[in-house]
DRENDRENZA-225598 format. One record per residue (C-alpha): x, y, z. Coordinates in pm, whole numbers, plus 32768, in hexadecimal, padded with zeros to 4 digits. Layout:
<fitors>
[fitor [X,Y,Z]];
...
</fitors>
This chain:
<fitors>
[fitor [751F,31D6,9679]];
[fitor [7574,3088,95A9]];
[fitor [770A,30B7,9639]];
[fitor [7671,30E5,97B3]];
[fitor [7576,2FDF,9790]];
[fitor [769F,2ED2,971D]];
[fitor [77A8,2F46,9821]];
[fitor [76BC,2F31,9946]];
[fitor [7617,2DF2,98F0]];
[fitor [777F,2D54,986D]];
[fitor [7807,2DD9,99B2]];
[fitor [7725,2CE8,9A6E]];
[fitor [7735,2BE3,99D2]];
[fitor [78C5,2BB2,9A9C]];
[fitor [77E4,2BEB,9BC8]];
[fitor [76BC,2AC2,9B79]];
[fitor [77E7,29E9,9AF1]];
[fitor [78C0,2A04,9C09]];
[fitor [777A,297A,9CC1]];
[fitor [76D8,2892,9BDD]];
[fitor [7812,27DC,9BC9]];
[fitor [781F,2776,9D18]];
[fitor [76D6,2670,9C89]];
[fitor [775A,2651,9B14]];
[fitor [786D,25B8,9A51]];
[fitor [78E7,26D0,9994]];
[fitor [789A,2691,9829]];
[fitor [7760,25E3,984D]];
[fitor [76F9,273B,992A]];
[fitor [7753,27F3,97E6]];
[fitor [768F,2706,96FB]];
[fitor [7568,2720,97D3]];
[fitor [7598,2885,97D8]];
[fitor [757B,287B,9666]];
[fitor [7439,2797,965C]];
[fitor [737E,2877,9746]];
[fitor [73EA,29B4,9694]];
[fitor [73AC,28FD,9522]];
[fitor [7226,28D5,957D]];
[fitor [71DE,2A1A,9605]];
[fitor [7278,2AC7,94DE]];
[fitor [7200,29F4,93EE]];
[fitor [7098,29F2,9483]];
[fitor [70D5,2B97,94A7]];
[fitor [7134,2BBA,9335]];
[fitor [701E,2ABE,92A2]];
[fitor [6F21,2BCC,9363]];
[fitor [6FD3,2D01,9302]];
[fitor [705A,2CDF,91AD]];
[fitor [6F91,2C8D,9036]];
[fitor [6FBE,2B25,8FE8]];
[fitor [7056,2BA6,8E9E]];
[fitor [714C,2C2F,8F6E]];
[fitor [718B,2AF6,9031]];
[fitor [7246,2A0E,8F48]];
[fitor [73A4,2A3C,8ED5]];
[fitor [73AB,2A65,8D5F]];
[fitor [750D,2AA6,8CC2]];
[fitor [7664,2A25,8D0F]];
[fitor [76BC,2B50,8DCB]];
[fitor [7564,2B2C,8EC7]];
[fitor [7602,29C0,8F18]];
[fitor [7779,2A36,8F2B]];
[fitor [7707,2B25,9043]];
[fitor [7628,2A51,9111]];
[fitor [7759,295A,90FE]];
[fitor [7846,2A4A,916C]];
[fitor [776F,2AA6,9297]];
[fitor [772F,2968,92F7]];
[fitor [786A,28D3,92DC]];
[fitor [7979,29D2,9307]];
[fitor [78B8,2B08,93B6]];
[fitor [782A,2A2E,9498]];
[fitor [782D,28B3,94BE]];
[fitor [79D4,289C,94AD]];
[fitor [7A22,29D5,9565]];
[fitor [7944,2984,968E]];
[fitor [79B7,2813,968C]];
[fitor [7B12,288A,96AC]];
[fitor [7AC8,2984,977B]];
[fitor [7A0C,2882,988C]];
[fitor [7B2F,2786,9856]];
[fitor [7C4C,28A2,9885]];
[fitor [7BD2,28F9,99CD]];
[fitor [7BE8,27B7,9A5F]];
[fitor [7D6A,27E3,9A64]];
[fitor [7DAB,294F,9AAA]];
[fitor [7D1D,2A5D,9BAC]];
[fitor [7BE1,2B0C,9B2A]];
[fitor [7CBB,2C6D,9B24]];
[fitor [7DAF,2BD1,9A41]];
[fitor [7C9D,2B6A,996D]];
[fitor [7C0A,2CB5,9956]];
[fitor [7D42,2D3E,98B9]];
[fitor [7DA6,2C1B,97E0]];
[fitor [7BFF,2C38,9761]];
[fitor [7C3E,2DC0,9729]];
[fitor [7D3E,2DA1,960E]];
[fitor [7BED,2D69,9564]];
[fitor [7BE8,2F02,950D]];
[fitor [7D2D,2F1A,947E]];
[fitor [7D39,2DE8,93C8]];
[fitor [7BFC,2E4C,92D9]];
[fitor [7C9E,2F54,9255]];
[fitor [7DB3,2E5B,91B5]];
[fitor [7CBD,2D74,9125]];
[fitor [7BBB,2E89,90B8]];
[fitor [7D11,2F2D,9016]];
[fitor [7D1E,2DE9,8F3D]];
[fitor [7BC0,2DBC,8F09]];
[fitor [7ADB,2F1B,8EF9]];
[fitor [7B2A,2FFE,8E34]];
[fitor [7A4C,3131,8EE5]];
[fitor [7B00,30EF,9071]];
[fitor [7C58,317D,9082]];
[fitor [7CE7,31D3,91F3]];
[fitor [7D3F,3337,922D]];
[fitor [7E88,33B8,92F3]];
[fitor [7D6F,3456,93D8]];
[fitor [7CC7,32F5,93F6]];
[fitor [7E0D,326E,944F]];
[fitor [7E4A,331B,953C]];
[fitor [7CE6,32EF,95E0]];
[fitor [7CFA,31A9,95E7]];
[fitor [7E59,31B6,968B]];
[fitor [7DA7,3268,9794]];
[fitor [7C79,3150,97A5]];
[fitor [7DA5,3054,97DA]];
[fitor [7E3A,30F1,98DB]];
[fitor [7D12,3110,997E]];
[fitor [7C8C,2FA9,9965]];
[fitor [7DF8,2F48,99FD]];
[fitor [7DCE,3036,9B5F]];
[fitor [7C66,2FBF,9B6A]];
[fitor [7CCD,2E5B,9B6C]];
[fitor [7DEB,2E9C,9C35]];
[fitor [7E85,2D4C,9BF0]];
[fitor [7FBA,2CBE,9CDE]];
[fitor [8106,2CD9,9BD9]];
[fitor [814B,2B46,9C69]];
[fitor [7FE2,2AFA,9C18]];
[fitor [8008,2BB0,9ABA]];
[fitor [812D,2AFA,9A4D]];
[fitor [80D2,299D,9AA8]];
[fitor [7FB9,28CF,99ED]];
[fitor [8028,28C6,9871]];
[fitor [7F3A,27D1,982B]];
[fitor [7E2E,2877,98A9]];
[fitor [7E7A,29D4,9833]];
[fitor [7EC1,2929,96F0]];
[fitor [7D4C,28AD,96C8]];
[fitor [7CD4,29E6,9739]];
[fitor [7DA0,2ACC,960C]];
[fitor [7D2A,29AF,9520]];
[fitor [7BC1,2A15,95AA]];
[fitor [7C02,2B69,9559]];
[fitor [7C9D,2B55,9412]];
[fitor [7B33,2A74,93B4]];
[fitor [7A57,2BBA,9450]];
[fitor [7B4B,2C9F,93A1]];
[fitor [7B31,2BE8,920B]];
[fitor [79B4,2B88,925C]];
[fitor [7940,2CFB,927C]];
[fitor [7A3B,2D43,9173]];
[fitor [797A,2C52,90BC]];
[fitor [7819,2CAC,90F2]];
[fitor [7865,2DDD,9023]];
[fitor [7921,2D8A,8F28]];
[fitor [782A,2C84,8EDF]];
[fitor [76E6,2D7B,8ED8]];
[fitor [75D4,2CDB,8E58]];
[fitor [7454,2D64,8E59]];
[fitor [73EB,2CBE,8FB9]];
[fitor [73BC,2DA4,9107]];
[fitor [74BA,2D7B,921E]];
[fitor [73A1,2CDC,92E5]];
[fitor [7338,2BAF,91FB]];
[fitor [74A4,2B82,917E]];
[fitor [74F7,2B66,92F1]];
[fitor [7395,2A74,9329]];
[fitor [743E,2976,9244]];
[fitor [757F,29BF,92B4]];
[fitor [7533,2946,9415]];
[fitor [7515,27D1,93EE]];
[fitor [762C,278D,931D]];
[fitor [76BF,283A,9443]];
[fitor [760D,2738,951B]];
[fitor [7681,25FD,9467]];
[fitor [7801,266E,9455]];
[fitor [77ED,268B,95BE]];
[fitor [771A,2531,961E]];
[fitor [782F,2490,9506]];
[fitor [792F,250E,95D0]];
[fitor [78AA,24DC,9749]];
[fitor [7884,2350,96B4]];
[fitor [79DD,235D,9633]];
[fitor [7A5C,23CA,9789]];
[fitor [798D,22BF,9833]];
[fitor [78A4,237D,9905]];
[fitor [7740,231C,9966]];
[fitor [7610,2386,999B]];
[fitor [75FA,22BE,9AEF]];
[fitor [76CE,23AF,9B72]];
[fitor [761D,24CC,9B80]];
[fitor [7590,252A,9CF8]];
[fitor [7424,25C8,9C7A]];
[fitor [7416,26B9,9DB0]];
[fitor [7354,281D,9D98]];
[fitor [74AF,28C3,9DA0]];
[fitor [74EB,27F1,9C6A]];
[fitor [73AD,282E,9B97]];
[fitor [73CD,29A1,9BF7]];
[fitor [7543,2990,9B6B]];
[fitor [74ED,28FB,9A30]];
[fitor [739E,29C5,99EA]];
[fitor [7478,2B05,9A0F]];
[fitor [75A0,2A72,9937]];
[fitor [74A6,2A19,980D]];
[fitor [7381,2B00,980C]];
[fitor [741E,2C49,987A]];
[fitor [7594,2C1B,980C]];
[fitor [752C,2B26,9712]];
[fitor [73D2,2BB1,9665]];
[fitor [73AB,2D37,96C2]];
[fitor [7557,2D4C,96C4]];
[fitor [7599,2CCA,9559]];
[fitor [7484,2D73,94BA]];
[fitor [752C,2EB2,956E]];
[fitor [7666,2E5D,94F8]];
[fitor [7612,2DD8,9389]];
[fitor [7551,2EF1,9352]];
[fitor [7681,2FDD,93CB]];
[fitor [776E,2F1F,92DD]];
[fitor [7699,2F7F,91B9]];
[fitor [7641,30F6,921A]];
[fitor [77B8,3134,927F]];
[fitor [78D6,304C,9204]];
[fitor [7994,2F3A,929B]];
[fitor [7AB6,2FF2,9323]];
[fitor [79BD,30EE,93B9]];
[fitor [78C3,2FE3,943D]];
[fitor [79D5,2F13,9501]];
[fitor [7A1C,3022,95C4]];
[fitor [794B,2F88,96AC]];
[fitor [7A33,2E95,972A]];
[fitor [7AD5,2FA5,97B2]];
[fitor [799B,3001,9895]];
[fitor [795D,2E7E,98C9]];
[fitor [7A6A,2E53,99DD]];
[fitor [79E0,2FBA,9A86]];
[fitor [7885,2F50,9AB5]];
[fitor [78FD,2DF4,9B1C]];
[fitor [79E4,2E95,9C19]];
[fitor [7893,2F71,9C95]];
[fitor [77A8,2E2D,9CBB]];
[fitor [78BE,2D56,9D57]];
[fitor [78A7,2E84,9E73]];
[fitor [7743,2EAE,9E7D]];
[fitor [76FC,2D0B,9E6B]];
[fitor [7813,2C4D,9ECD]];
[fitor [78B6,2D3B,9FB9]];
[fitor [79BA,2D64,9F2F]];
[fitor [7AAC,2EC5,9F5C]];
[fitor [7B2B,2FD0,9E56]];
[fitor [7C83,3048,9E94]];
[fitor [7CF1,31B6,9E52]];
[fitor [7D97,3159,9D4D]];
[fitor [7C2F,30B2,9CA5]];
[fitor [7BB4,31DA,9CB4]];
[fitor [7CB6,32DC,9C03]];
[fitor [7C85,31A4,9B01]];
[fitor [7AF2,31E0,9AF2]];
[fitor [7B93,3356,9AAF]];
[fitor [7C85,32E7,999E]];
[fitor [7BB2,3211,98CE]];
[fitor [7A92,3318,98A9]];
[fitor [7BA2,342A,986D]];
[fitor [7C0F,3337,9733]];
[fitor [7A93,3310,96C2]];
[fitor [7A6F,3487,96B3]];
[fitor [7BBE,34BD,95DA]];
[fitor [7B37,33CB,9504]];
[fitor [7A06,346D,9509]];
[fitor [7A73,35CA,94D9]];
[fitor [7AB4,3560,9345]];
[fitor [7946,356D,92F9]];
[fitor [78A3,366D,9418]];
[fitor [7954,37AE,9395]];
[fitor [786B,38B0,933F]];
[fitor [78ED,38BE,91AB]];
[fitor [7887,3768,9178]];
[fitor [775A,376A,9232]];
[fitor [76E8,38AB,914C]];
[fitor [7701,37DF,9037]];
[fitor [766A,36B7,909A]];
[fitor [7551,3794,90FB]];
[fitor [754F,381D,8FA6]];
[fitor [7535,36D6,8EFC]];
[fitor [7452,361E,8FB9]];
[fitor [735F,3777,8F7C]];
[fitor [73BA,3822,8E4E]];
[fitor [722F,38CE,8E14]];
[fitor [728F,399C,8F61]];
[fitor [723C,3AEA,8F72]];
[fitor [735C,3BD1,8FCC]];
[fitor [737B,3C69,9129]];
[fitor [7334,3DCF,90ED]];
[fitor [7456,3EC3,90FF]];
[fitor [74D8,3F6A,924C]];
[fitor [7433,4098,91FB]];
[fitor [72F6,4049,91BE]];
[fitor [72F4,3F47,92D6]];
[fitor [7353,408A,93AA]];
[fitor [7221,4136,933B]];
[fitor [7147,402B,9388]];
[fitor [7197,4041,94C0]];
[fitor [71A9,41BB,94FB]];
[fitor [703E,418B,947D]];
</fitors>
């Protein structure tokens, strides 16, 4: 539910960017993306979580919120704003989903308990693939814009080492008040930057088009989306969680056709196909019936036994 939840509301957010930007300059969009999404969180873990519970405590609580903040997502969305302003939006969708299979080298270095199967590998081959015939990028396109497809890598080498991160730091705070405090360090990288860029706040065009925009982009791919995806990175892993990206650019293709009018191609489609074939292969590891007998076993070990065939058999004769 926590992987759905992030890929559709991720998925959007290309859809309310590609609008909101039309009334934004791009990094100040992003900051204020991270203001509106810093309140509601904070205001929604302050009501849902024991103050005891609210204030970091040990080195490792403050390593993580700073590596969500500042790597997981105040850099990586900066660059990923920024990047876009010199490349096509496909392009950017497959530079962005490196993100997947550039965890697994930096939780290789860094977590001990995340290793990447030959069966994983070759799932998220397939989720590659996939991403590339959704996006269906023109080869000119693809091999023009260094600079831009530069920024974007760098983006996803900072999503990549800030989930990475978030683990190996661990500390005793939930995903959601970790990701509360997180949020406006987030913020304040990104209004540093937009001043460093020289935008202003003069610019913006305050239209309805642009509040709705900006309340999607912070409440629903900011708030509800990050405690999603926080909470997945804890539950499942790094490498596992960020297999989202690879459903990202699918929803975003979806919404561009059912908002902006924009068309899927055949080939879009055999890549909706491809991608979900990788999930299940990676999947497949931990839904075979041996290990779900013993996770069944463990999580219930006072479980009465099933009675034998036999006497099952006269039960029912009876």
């Amino acid at each position: 539910m926590a992987f759905a939840v992030t890929g559709v509301l991720f998925g959007g957010t290309f859809v309310a960017a590609k609008a909101g930007l039309a009334y934004f300059p791009p990094l100040l969009f992003v900051a204020l993306r991270f203001d509106v999404a810093a309140v509601a969180l904070l205001g929604y873990a302050a009501l849902t979580t024991e103050r005891a519970n609210l204030v970091p405590r040990t080195w490792r609580d403050a390593a993580g919120i700073l590596a969500t903040g500042v790597f997981a997502i105040g850099i990586t969305n900066a660059l990923l704003f920024v990047g876009q302003e010199y490349t096509t939006s496909a392009v950017a969708a497959i530079v962005f989903s490196l993100n997947p299979i550039l965890t697994p080298v930096f939780a290789s270095l860094l977590l001990a308990d995340e290793r990447l199967s030959l069966r994983g590998v070759g799932g998220m081959a397939l989720g590659f693939v996939g991403v590339a015939l959704v996006v269906n990028p023109d080869p000119a396109t693809l091999m023009a814009g260094s600079l831009g497809k530069a920024i974007l890598f760098a983006g996803a080498v900072s999503g990549a080492l800030g989930s990475v991160l978030i683990r190996w730091s661990g500390g005793g705070l939930s995903s959601t008040v970790r990701t509360a405090w997180g949020l406006p360090i987030a913020a304040l990288c990104c209004h540093l930057f937009s001043l460093g860029a020289g935008e202003s706040p003069a610019a913006i065009a305050w239209t309805p088009e642009a509040v709705a925009a900006l309340a999607y982009v912070g409440l629903l791919a900011g708030g509800v989306a990050y405690i999603a995806y926080f909470g997945l990175l804890d539950a499942a892993g790094a490498i596992r969680s960020n297999l989202v990206f690879y459903l990202v650019p699918v929803i975003a293709a979806i919404g561009g056709w059912a908002f902006l009018g924009e068309t899927i191609s055949t080939a879009a489609v055999v890549g909706f196909l491809t991608v979900f074939a990788g999930f299940a292969v990676i999947g497949s590891e931990s839904v075979d019936l041996p290990t779900l007998r013993r996770r069944a076993s463990e999580r219930s070990p006072d479980i009465v036994d099933a009675p034998a065939a036999d006497e099952t058999r006269g039960i029912e004769a009876d």
